[in-house]
PDB file with one MODEL, atoms N, CA, C and O in Angstrom:
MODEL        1
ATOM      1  N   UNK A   1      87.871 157.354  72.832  1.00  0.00           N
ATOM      2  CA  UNK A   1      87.300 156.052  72.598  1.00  0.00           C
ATOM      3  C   UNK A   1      85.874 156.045  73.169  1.00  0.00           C
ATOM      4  O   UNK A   1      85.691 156.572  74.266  1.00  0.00           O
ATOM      5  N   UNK A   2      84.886 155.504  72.525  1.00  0.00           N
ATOM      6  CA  UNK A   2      83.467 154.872  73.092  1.00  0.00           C
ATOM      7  C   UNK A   2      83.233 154.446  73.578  1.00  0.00           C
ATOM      8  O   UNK A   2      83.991 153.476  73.569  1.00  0.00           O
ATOM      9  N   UNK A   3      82.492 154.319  74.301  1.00  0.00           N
ATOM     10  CA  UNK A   3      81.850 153.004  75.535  1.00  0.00           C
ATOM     11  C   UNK A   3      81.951 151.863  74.610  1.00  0.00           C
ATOM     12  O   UNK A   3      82.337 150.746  74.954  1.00  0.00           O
ATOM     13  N   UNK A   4      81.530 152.243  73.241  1.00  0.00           N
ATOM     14  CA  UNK A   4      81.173 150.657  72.056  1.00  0.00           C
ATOM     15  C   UNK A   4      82.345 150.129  72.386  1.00  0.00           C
ATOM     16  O   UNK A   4      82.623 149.164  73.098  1.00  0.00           O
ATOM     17  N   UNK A   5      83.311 151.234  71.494  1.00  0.00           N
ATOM     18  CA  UNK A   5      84.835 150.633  71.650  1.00  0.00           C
ATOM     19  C   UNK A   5      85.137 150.461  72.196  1.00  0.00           C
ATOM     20  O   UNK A   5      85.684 149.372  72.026  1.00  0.00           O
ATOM     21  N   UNK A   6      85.326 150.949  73.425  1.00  0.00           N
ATOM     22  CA  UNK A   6      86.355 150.388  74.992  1.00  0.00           C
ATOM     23  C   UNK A   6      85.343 148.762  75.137  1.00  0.00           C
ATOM     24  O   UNK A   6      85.947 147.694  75.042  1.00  0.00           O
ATOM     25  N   UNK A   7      84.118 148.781  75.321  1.00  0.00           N
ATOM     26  CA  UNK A   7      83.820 147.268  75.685  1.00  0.00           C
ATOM     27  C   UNK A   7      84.137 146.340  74.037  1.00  0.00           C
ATOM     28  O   UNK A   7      83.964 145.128  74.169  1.00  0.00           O
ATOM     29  N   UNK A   8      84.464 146.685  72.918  1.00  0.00           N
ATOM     30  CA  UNK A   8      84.731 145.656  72.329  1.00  0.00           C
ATOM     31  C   UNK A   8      86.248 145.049  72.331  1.00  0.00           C
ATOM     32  O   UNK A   8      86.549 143.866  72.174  1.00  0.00           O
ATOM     33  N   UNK A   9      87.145 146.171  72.552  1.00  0.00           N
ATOM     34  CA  UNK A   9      88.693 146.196  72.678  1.00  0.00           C
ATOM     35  C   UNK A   9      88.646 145.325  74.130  1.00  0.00           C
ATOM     36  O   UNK A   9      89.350 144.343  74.365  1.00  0.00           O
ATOM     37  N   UNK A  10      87.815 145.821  74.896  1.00  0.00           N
ATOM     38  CA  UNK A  10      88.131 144.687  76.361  1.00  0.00           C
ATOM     39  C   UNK A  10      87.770 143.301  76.228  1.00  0.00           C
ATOM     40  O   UNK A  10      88.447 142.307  76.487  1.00  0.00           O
ATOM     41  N   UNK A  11      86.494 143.398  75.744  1.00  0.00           N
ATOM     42  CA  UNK A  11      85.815 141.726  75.385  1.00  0.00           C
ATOM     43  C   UNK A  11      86.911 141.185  74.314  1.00  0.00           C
ATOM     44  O   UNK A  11      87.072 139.985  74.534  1.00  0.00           O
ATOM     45  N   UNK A  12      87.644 141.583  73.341  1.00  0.00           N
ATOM     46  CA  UNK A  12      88.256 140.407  72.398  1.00  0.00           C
ATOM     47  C   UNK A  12      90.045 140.481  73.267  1.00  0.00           C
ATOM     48  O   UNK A  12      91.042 139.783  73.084  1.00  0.00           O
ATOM     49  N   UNK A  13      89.833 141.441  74.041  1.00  0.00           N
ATOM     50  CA  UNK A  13      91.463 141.307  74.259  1.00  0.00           C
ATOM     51  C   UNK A  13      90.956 139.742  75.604  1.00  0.00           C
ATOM     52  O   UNK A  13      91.587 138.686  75.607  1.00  0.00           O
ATOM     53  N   UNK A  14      90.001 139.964  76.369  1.00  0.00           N
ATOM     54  CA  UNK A  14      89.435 139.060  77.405  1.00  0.00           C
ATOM     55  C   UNK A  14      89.111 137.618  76.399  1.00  0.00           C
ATOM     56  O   UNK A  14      88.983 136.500  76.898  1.00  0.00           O
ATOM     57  N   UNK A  15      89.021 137.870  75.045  1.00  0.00           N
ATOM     58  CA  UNK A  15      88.621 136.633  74.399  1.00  0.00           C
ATOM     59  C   UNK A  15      87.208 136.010  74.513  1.00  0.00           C
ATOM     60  O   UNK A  15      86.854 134.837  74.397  1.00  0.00           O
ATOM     61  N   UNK A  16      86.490 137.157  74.779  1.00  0.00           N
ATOM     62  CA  UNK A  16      85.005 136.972  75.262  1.00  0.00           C
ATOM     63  C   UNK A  16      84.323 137.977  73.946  1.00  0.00           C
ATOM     64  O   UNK A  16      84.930 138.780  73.238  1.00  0.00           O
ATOM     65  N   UNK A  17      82.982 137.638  73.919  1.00  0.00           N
ATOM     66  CA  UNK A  17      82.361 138.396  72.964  1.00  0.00           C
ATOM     67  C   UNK A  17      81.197 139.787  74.076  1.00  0.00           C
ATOM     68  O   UNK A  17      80.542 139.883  75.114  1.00  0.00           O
ATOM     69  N   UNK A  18      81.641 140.561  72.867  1.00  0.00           N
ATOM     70  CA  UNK A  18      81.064 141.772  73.759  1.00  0.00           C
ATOM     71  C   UNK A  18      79.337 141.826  74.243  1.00  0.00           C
ATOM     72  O   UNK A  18      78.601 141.023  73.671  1.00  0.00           O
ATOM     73  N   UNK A  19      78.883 142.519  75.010  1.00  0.00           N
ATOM     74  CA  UNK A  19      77.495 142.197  75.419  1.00  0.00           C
ATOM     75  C   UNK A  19      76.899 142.916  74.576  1.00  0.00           C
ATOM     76  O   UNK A  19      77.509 143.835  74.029  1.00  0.00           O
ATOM     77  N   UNK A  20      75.749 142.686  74.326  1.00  0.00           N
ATOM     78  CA  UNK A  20      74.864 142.694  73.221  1.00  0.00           C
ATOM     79  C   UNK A  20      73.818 144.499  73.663  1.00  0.00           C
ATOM     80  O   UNK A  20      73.818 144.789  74.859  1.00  0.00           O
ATOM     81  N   UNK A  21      73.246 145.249  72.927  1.00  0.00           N
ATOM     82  CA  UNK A  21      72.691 145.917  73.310  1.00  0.00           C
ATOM     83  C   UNK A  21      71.768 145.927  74.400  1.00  0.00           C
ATOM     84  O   UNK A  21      71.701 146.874  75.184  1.00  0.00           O
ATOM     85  N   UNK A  22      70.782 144.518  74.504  1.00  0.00           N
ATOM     86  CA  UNK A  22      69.732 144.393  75.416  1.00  0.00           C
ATOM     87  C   UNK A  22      70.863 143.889  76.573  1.00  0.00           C
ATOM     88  O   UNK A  22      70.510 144.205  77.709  1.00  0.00           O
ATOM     89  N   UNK A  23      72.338 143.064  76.494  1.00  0.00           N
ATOM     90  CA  UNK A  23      72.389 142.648  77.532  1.00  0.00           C
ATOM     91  C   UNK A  23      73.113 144.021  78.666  1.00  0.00           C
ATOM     92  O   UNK A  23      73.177 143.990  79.894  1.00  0.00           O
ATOM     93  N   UNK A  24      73.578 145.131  77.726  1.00  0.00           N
ATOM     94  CA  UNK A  24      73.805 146.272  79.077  1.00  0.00           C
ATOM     95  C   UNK A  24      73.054 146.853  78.891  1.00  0.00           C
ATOM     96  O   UNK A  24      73.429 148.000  79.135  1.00  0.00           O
ATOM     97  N   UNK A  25      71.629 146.846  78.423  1.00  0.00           N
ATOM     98  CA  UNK A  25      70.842 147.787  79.242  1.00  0.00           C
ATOM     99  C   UNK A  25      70.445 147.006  80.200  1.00  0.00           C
ATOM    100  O   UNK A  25      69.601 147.543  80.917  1.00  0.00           O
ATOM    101  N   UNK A  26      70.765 145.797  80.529  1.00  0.00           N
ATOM    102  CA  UNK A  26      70.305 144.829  81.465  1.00  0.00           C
ATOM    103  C   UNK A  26      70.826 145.112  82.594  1.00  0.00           C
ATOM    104  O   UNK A  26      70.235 145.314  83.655  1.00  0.00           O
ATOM    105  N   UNK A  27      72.709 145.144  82.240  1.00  0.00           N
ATOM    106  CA  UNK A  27      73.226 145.438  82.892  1.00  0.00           C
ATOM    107  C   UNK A  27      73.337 146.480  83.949  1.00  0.00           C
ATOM    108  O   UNK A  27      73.415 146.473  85.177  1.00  0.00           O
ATOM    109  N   UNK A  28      73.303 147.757  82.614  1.00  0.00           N
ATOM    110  CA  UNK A  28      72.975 149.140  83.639  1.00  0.00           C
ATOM    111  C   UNK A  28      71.896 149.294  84.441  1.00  0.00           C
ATOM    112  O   UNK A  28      71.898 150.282  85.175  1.00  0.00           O
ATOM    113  N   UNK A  29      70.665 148.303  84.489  1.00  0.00           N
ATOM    114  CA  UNK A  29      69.406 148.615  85.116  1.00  0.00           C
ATOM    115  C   UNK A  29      70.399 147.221  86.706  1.00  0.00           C
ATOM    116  O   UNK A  29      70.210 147.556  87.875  1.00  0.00           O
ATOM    117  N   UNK A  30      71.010 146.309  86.519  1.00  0.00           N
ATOM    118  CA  UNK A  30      71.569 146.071  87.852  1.00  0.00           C
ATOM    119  C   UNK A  30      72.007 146.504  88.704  1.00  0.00           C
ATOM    120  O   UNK A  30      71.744 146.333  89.894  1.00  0.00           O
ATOM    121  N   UNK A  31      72.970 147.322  88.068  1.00  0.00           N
ATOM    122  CA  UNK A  31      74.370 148.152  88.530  1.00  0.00           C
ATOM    123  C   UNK A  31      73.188 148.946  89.302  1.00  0.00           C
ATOM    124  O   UNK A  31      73.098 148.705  90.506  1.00  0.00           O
ATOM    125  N   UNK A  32      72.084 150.054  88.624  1.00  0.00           N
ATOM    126  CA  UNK A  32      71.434 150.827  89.267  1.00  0.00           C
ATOM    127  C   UNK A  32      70.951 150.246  90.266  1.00  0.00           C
ATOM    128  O   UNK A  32      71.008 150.926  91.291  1.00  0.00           O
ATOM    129  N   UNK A  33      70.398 149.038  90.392  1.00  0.00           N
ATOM    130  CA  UNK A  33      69.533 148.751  91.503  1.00  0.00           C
ATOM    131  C   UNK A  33      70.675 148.596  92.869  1.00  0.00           C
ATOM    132  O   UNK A  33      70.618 148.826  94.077  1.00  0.00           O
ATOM    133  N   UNK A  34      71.414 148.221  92.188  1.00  0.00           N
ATOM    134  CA  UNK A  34      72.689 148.114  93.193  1.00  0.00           C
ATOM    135  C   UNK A  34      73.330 149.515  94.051  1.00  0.00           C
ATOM    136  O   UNK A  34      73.602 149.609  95.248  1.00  0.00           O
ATOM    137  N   UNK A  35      73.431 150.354  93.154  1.00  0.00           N
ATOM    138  CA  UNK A  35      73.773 151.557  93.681  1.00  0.00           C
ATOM    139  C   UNK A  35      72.520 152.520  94.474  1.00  0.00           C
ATOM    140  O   UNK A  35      72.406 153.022  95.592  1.00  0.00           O
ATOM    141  N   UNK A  36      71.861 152.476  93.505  1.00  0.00           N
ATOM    142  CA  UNK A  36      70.601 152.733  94.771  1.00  0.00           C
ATOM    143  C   UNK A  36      69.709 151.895  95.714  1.00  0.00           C
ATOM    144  O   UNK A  36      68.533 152.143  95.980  1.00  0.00           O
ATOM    145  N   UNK A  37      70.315 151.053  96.094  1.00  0.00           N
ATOM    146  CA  UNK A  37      70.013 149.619  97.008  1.00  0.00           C
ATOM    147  C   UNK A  37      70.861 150.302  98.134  1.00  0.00           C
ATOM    148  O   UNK A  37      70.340 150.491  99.233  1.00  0.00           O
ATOM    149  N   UNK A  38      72.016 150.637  97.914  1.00  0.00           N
ATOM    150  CA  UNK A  38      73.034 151.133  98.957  1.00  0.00           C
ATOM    151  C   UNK A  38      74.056 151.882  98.771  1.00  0.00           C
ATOM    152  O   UNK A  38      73.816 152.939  99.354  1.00  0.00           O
ATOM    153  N   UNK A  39      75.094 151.924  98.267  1.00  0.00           N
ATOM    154  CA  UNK A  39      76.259 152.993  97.526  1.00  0.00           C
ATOM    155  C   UNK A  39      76.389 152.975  96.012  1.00  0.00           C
ATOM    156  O   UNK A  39      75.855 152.123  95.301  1.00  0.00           O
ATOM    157  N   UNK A  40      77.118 153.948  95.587  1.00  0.00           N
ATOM    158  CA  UNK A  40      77.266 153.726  93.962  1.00  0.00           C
ATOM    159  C   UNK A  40      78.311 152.639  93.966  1.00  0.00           C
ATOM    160  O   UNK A  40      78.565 151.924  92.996  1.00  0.00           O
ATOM    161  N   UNK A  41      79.000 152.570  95.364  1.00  0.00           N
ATOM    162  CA  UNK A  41      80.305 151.584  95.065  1.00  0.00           C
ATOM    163  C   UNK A  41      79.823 149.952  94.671  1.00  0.00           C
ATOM    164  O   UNK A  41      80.435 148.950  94.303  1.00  0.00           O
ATOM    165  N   UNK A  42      78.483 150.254  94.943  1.00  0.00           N
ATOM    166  CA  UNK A  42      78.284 148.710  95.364  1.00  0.00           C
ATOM    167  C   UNK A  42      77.889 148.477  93.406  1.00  0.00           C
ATOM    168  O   UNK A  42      77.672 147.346  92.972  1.00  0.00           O
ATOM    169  N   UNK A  43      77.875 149.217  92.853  1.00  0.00           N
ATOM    170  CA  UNK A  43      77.006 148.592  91.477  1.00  0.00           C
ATOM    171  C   UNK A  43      78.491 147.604  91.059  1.00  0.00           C
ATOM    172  O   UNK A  43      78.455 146.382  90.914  1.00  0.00           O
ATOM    173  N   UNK A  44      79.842 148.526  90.903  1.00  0.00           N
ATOM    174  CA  UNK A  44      80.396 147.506  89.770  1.00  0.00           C
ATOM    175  C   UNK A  44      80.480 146.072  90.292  1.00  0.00           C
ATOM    176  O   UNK A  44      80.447 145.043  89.618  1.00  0.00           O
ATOM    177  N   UNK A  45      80.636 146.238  92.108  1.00  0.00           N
ATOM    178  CA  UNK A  45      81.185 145.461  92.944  1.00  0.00           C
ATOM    179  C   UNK A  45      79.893 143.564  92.173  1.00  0.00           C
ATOM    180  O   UNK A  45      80.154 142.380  91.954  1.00  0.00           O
ATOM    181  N   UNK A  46      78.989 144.202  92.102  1.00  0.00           N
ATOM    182  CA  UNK A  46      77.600 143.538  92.001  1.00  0.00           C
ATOM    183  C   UNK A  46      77.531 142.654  90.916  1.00  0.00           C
ATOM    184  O   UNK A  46      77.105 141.500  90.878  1.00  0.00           O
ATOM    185  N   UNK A  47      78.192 143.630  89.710  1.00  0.00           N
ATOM    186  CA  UNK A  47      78.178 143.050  88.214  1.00  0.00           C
ATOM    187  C   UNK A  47      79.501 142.119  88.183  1.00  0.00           C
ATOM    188  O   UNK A  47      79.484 141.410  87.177  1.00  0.00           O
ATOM    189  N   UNK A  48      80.796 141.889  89.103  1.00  0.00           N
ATOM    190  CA  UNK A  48      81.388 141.004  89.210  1.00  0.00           C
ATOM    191  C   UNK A  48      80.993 139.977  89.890  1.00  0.00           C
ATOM    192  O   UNK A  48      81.394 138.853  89.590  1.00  0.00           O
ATOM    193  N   UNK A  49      80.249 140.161  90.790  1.00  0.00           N
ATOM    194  CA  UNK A  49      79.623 139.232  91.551  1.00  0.00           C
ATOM    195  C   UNK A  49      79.018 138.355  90.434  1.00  0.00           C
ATOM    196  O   UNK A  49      79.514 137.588  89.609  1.00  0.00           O
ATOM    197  N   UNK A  50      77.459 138.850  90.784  1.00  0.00           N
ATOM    198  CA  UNK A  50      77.360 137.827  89.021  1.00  0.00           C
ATOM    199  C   UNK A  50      77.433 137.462  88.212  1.00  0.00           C
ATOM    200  O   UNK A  50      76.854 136.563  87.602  1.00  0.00           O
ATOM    201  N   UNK A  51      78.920 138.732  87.852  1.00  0.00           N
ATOM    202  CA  UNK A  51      79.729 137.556  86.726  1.00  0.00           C
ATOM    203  C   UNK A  51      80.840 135.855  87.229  1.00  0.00           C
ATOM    204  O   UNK A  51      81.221 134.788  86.749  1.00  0.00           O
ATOM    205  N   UNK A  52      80.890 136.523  88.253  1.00  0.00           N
ATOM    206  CA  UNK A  52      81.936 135.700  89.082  1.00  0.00           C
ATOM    207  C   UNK A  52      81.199 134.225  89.675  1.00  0.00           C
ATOM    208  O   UNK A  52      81.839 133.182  89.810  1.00  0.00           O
ATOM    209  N   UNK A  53      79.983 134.345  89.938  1.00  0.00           N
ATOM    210  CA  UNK A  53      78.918 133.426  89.988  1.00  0.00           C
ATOM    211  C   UNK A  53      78.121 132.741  88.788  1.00  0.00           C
ATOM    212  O   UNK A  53      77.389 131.752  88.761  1.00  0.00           O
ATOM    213  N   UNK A  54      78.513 133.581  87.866  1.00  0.00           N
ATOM    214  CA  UNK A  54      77.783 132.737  86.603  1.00  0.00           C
ATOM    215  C   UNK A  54      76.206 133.144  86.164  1.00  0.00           C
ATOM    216  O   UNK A  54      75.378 132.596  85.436  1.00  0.00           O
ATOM    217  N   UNK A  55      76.204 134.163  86.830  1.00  0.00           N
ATOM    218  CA  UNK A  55      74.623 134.824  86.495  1.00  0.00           C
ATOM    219  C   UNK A  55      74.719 135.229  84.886  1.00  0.00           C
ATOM    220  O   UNK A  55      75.874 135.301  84.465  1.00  0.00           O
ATOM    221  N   UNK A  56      73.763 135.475  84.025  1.00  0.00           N
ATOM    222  CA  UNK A  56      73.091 135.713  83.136  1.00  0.00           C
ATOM    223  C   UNK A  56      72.622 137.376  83.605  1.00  0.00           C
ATOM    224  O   UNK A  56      72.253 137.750  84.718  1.00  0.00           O
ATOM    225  N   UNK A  57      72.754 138.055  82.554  1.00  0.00           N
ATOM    226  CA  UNK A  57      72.654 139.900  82.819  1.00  0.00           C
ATOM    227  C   UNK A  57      71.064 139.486  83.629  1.00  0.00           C
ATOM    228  O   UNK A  57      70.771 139.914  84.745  1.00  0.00           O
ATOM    229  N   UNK A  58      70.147 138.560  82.781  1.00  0.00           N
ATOM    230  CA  UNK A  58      68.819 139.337  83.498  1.00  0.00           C
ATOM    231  C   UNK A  58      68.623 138.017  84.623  1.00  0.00           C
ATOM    232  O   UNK A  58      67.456 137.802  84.951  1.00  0.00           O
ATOM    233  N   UNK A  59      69.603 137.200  85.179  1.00  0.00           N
ATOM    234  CA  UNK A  59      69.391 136.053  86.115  1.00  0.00           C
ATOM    235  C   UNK A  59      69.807 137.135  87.618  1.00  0.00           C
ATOM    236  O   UNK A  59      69.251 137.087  88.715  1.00  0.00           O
ATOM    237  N   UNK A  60      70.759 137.901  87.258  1.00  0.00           N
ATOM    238  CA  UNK A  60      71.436 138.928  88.267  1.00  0.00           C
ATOM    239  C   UNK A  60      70.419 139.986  88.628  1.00  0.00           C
ATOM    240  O   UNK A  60      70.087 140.469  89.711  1.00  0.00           O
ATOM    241  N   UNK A  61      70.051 140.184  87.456  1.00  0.00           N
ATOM    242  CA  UNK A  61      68.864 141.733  87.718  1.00  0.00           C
ATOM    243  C   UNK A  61      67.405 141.378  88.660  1.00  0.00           C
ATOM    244  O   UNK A  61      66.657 142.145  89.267  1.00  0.00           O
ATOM    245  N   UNK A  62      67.359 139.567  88.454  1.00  0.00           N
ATOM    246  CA  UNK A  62      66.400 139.485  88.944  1.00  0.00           C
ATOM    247  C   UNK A  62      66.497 139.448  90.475  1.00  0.00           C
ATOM    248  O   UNK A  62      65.737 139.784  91.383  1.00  0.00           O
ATOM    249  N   UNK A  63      68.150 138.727  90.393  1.00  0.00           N
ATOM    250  CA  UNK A  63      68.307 138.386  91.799  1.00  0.00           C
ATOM    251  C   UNK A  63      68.167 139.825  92.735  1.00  0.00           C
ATOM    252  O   UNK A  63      67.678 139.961  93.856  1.00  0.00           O
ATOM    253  N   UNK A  64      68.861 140.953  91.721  1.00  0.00           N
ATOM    254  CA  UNK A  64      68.986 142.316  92.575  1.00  0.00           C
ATOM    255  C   UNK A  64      67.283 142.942  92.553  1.00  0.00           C
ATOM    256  O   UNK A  64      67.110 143.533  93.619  1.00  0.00           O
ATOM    257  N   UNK A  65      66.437 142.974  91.976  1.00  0.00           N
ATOM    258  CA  UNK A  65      65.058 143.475  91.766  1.00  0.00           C
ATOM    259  C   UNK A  65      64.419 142.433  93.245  1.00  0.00           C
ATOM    260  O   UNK A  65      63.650 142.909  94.080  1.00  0.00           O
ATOM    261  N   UNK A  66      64.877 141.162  93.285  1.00  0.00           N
ATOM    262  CA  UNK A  66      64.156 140.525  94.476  1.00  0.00           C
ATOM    263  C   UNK A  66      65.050 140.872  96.306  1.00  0.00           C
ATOM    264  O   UNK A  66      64.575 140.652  97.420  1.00  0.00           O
ATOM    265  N   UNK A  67      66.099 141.320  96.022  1.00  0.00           N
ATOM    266  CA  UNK A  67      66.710 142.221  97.351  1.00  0.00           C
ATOM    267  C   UNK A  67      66.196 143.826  97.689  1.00  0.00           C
ATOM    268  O   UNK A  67      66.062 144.304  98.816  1.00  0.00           O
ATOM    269  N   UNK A  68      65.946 144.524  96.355  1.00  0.00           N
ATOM    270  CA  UNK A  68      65.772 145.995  96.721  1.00  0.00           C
ATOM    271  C   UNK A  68      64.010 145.949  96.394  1.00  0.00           C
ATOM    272  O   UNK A  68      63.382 145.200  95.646  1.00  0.00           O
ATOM    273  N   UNK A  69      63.558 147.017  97.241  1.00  0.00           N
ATOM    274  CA  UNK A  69      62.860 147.606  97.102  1.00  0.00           C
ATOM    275  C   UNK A  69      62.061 148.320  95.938  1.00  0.00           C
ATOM    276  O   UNK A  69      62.809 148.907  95.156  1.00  0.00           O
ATOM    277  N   UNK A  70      61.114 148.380  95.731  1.00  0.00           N
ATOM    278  CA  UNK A  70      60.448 149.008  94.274  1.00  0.00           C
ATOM    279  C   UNK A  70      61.139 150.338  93.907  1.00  0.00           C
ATOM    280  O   UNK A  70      62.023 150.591  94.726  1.00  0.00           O
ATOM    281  N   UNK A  71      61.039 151.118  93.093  1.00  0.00           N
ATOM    282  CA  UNK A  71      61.748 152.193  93.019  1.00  0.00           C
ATOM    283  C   UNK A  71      60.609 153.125  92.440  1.00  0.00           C
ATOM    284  O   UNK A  71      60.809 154.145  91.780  1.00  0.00           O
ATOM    285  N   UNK A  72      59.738 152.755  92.695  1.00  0.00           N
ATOM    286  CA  UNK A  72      58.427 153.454  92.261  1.00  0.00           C
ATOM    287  C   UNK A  72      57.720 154.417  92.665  1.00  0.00           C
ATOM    288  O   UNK A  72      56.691 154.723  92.062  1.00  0.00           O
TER     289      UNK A  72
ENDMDL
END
């Protein structure tokens, strides 16, 4: 199975619609800031967080881009 497929089989079995191309690359650029902010454990931990809070993929990314450090 695909990443496509596994997140569309999870989103309709969840009754949710699946995230959109821009919204996981949104995603994956959180998760990263998260894991290289401090552990890899911490990315998924992060993306429940702001799901669990009600963040928006890029309301979360911003929040995590204004905790970590540049990566530049």
């Amino acid at each position: 199975m695909t990443a496509d497929e596994w997140l569309a089989a999870f989103a309709a079995t969840a009754g949710v619609e699946p995230p959109t191309a821009g919204e996981i690359a949104t995603l994956l650029d959180l998760a990263g800031h998260a894991a290289h902010a401090s552990e890899r454990t911490a990315a998924p931990i992060t993306c429940w967080i702001a799901a669990t809070a009600g963040l928006s993929p890029g309301d979360a990314l911003a929040l995590a881009e204004s905790l970590t450090p540049s990566r530049d």
